[in-house]
N, C-alpha and C positions, 0 to 999 in steps of 0.2 A: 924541507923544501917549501919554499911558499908557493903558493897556489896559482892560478894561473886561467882567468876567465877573457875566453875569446870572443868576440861578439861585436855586437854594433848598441851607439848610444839610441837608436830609433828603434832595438828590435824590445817585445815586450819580455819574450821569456829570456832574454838577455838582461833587464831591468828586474825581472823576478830573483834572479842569481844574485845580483848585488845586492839586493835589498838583506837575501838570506845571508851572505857574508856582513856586511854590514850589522843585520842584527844581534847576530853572535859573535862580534868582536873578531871574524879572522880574519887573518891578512892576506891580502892579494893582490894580485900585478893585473889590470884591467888593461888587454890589448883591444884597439878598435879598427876595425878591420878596414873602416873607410880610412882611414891614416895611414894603419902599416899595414902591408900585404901581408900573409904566412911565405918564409923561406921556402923551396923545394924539398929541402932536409926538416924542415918544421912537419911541414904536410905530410912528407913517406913518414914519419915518427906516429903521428895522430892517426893516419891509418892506417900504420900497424898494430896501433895496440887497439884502435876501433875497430875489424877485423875487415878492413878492407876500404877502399876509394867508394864504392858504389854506396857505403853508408854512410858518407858524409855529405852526397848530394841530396838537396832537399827537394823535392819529387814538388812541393807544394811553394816554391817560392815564385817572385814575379821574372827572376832573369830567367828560371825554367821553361817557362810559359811565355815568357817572348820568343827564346832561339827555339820554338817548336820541339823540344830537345823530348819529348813526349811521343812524337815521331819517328826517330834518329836512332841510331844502332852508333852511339859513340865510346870514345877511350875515357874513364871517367877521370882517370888520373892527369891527363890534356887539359879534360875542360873543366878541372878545379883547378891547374896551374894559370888557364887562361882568366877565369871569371872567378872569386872567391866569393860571389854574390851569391854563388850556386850552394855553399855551404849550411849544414842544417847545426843554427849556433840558438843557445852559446855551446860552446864545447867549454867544459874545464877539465884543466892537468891539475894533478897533487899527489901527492904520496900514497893514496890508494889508486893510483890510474887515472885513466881518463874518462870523461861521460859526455855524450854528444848529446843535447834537448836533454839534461839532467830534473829530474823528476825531486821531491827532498830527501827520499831514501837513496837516490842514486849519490845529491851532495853530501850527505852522510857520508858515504862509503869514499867518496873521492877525497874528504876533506880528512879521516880518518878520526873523526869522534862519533 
């Protein structure tokens, strides 16, 4: 399976990702998020195996912090189909699973060497 990094070209731990793929020679399918959305079936997939919706919102991003959503009693699954700005990337998929803000042990384990 090749690998699979979700993210945005302006985020920096998004740029950390590639740089680690890139140095180790593996291959990977770069999606950017400002281009293509995530499907509905992409999303329920991602946070299943991440153990739920409420861990792929990022509590510290700037769309957080405008829709006051810090205040709010909301559906997280709603307001990541509605905003994918809200998402805590990169996320990567691989043959070891998935890793949401992957750390290099975490891409270790996802990339499976």
């Amino acid at each position: 399976m090749t690998i699979q990094l979700i993210g945005t070209k302006k985020s920096k731990e998004t740029h950390k990702a590639l740089r680690y793929f890139k140095e180790r020679g593996v291959a990977f399918q770069f999606v950017d998020l400002r281009e293509r959305s995530l499907s509905p079936g992409e999303l329920d997939r991602i946070a299943a195996a991440a153990g739920g919706y409420q861990k792929l919102i990022d509590t510290e991003s700037k769309a957080y912090a405008q829709r006051g959503m810090q205040y709010m009693e909301f559906d997280a699954r709603e307001e990541l189909r509605e905003d994918q700005g809200l998402l805590r990337i990169p996320i990567v998929r691989g043959d070891g699973g998935i890793a949401v803000q992957p750390d290099r042990e975490e891409l270790k384990r996802v990339v499976g060497k």
